[in-house]
C-alpha positions as CSV (number, residue, x, y, z in Angstrom):
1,X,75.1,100.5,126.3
2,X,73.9,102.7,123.8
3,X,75.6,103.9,120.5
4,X,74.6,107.2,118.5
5,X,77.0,108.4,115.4
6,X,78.1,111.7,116.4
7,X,76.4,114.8,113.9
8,X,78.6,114.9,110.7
9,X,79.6,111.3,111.3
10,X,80.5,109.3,108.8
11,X,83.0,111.4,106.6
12,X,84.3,109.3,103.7
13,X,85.6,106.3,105.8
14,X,86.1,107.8,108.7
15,X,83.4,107.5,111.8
16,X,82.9,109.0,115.2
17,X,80.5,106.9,117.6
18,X,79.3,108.2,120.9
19,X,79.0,105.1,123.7
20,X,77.0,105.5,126.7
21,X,75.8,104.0,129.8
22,X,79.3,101.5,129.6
23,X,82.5,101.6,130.8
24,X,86.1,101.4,129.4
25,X,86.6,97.7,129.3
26,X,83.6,97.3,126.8
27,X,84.4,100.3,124.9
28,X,88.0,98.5,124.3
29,X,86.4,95.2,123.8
30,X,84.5,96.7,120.4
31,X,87.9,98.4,119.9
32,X,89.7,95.0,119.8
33,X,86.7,92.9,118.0
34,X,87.1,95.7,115.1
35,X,90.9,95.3,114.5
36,X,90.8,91.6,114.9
37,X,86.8,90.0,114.7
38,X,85.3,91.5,111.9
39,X,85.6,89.2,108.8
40,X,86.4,90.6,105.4
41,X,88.3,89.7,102.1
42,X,91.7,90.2,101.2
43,X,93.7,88.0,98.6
44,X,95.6,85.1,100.1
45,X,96.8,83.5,97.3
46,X,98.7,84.7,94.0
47,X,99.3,82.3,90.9
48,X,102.1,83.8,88.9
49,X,103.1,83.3,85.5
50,X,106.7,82.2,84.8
51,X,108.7,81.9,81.7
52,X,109.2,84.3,78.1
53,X,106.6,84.6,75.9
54,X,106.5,86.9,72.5
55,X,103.7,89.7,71.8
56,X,103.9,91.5,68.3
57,X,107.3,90.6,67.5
58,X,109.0,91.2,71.3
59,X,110.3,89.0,73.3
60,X,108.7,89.7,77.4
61,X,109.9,87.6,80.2
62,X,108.1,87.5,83.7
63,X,110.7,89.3,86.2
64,X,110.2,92.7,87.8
65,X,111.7,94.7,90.5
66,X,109.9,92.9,93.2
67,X,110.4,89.4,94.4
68,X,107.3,87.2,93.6
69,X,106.7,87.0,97.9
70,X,106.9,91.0,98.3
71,X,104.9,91.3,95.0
72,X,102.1,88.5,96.9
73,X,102.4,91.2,99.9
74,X,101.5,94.4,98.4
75,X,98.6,92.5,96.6
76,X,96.7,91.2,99.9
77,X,97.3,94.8,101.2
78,X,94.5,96.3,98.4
79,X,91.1,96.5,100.3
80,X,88.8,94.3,98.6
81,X,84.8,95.3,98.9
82,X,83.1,93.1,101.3
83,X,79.5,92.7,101.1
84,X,77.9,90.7,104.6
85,X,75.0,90.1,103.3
86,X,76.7,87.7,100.3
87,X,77.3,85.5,103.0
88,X,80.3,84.6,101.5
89,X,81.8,81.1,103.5
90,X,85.3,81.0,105.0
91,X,88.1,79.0,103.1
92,X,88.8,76.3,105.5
93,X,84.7,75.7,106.2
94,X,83.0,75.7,103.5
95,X,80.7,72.8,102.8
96,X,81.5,72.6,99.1
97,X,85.1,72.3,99.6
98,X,85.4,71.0,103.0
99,X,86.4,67.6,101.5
100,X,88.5,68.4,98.1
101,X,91.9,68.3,98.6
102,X,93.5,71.4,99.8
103,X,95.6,72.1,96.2
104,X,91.9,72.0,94.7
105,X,89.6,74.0,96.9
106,X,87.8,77.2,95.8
107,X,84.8,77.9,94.8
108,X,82.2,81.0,94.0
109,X,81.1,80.3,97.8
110,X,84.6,80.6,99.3
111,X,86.6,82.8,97.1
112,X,86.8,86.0,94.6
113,X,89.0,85.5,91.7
114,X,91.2,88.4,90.2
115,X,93.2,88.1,87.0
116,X,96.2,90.8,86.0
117,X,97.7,91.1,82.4
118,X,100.0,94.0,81.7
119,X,102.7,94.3,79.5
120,X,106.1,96.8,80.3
121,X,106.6,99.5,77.4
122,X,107.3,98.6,74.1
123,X,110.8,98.8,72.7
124,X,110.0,102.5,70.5
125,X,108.0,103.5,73.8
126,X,109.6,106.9,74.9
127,X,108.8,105.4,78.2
128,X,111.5,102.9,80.4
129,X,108.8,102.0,82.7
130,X,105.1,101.7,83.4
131,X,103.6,101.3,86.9
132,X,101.2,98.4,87.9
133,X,97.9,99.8,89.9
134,X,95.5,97.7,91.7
135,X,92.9,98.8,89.5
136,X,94.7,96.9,87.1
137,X,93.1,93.8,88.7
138,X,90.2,92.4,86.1
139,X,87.4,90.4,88.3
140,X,86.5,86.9,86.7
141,X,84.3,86.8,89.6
142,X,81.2,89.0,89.9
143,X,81.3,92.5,89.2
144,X,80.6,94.0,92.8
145,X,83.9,93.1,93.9
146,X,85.5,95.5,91.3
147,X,88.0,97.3,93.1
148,X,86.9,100.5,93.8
149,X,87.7,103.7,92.2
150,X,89.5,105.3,95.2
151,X,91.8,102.3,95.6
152,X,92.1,102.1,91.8
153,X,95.8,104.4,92.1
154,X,97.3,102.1,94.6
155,X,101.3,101.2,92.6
156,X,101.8,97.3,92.9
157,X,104.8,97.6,90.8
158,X,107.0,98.6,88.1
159,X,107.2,97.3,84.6
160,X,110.3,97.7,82.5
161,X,111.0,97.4,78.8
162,X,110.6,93.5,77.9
163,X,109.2,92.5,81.1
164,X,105.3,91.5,81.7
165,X,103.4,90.8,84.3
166,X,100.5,87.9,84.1
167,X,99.0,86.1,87.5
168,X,95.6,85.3,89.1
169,X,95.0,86.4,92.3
170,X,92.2,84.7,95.1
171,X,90.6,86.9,97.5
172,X,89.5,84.6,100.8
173,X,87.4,85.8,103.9
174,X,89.5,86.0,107.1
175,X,89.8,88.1,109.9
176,X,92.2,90.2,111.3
177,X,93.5,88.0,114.4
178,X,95.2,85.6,111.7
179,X,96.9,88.7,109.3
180,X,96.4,91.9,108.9
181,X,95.4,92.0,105.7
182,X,92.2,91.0,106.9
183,X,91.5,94.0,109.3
184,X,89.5,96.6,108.0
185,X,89.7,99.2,110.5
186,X,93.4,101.9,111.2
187,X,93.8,104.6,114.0
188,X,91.2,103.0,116.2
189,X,90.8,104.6,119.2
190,X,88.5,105.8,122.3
191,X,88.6,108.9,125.0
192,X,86.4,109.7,127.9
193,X,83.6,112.2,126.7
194,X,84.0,115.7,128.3
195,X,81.8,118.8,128.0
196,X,84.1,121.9,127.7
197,X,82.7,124.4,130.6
198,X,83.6,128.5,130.3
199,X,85.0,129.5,133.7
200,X,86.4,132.7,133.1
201,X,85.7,134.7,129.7
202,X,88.8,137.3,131.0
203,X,91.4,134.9,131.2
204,X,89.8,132.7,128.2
205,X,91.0,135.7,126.3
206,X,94.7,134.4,125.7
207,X,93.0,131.5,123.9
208,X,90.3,133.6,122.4
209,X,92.8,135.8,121.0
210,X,94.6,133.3,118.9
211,X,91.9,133.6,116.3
212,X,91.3,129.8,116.4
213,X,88.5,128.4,114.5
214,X,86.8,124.7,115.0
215,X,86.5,122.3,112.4
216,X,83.3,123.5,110.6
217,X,85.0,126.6,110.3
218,X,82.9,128.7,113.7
219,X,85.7,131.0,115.6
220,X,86.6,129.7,119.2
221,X,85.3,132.6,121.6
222,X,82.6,133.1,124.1
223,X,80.1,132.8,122.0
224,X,80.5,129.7,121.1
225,X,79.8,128.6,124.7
226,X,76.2,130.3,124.6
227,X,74.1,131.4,127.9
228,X,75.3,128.3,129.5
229,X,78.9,128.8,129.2
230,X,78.7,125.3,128.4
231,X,79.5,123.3,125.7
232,X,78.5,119.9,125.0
233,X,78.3,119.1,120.8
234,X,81.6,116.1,120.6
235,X,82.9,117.5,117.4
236,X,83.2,121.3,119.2
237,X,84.6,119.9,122.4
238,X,87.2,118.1,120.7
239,X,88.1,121.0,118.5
240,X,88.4,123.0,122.0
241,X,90.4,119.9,123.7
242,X,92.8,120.5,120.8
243,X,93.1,124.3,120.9
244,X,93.6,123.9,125.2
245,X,97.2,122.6,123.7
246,X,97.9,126.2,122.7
247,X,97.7,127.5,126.1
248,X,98.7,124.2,128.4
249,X,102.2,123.8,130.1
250,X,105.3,125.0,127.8
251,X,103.0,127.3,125.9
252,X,104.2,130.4,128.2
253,X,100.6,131.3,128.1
254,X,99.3,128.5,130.9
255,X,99.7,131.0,133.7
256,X,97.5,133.2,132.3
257,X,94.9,131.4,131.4
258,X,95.0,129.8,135.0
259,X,91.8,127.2,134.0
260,X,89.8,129.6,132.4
261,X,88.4,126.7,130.8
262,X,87.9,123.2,131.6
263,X,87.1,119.8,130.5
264,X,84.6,117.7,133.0
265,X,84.2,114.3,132.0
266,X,81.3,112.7,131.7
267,X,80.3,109.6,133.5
268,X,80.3,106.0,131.7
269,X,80.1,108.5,128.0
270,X,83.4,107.5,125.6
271,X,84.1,108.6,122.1
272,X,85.1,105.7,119.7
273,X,87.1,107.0,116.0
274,X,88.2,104.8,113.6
275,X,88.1,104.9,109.4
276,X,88.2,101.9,107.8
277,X,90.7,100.5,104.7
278,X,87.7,100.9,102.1
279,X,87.0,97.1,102.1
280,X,83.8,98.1,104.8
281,X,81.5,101.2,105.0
282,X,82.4,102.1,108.7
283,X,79.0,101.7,110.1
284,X,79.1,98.4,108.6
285,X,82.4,97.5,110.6
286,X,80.6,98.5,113.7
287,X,77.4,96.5,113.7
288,X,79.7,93.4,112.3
289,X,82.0,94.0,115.9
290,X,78.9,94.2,117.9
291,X,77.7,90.9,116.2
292,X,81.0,89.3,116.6
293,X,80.9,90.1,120.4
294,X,77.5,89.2,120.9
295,X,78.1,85.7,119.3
296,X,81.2,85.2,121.5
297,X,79.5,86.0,124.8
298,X,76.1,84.3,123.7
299,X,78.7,80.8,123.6
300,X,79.9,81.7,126.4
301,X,76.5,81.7,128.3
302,X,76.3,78.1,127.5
303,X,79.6,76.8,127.8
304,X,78.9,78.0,131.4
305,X,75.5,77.2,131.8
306,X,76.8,73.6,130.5
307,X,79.7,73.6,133.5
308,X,77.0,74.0,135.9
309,X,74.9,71.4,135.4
């Protein structure tokens, strides 16, 4: 197999990956070992403060308008940066805690630890309410695992007059097979790679004449198929598989355009997307699958090779 990011790939968190010389089971296996293999953190447990306390003369009891299990929820949702090469251990292996009892385990090697103080509006505050972001979360661990500035917006919850909100969070490696909050990868899919061939410039015309353009903003026409008349860049073939919609069946234009152009797949070629939650850079997620996979069927080898003997 071979695996080339396709020109203009990455885009934020978002990936395109061209696979070769495979077929469509191994293409869905990386699918599969990206949504449920690849380890990365997420908070699993949330310590929250109960009772009334008074700040500056108020009187602030911990409620809010979620329930403390919903509230847990929308906190192990918030990507947390992963870093691989921290070699963070798993929860339930690691050799510092392995043999501390379970209500004491935890340690820099195992977990992140988050704190979160914030207070509803005070009682002269024009303001009812006050929202609770992510980026509300203080670190107590180190720095790197700040959460990042593009998840800093996500709402947690809402705050009223004489409420607060106090609570330590702990961020644990998993992987996605046991919760979803450990997956780091959405939208993952995989088509058969095509090259888009020119058979007719006459008939391409109804197309043609829609004034279409392709993502980087080039106008689909003959041109863009060259001397060849054929076209072969990913990003422009899929910008053409999506304008074919305009003239397939129901369009009233598909008798017309009778195949004036056409898709031809390529053999053993597939085109894997993705974007990832943040948590990994995308390229990252990929080579992390691949390891995943080559670790599973590297212990496979010997659990067979062992049966044999």
């Amino acid at each position: 197999m071979k695996a080339e990011i396709v020109e203009g790939w990455p885009k934020e968190n978002s990936i395109r990956i061209s696979l070769s010389e495979t077929d469509a089971s191994q293409v869905n296996a990386i699918r599969r070992a990206l949504i449920s293999d690849v380890p990365k953190l997420a908070i699993t447990r949330v310590n929250i403060s109960q009772g009334v306390v008074e700040s500056d003369g108020q009187i602030l009891e911990s409620v809010n308008v979620l329930p403390d299990e919903m509230l847990t929820h929308r906190l192990a949702m918030i990507p947390i940066p992963t870093f691989p090469k921290e070699k963070l251990e798993f929860f339930e292996t690691c050799p510092i805690c392995i043999d501390i009892v379970e209500a004491e385990k935890g340690c820099p090697q195992c977990q992140v630890l988050y704190s979160l103080n914030v207070q509803g509006p005070t009682a002269d505050s024009k303001e009812d309410t006050i929202t609770v972001y992510a980026g509300d979360l203080t670190t107590i661990s180190d720095p790197m695992f700040d959460i990042k500035e593009e998840h800093r917006r996500i709402p947690v919850t809402i705050l009223s007059k004489g409420q607060y909100l106090e609570l330590y969070a702990f961020a644990t490696l998993g992987r996605g097979a046991n919760h979803s909050k450990w997956s780091p990868v959405a939208g993952v899919g995989f088509s058969g790679k095509n090259v888009a061939k020119l058979n007719n410039a006459k008939n391409a015309e109804v197309l043609f004449d829609l004034d279409l353009k392709t993502s980087d903003g080039r106008p689909i026409d003959a041109k863009l198929f060259g001397k060849s008349k054929v076209v072969d860049d990913v990003n422009t073939v899929m910008d053409l598989e999506r304008a074919l919609h305009q003239v397939g069946p129901g369009t009233g234009r598909d008798s017309d355009f009778k195949d004036a152009i056409t898709l031809e797949p390529v053999e053993g070629s597939y085109v894997l997307t993705y974007e990832t939650d943040g948590s990994l850079d995308p390229v990252t997620a990929f080579n992390l699958a691949m390891d995943e996979l080559a670790d599973r069927f590297s212990g496979l080898n010997e659990e067979i090779s062992a049966a044999l003997k």
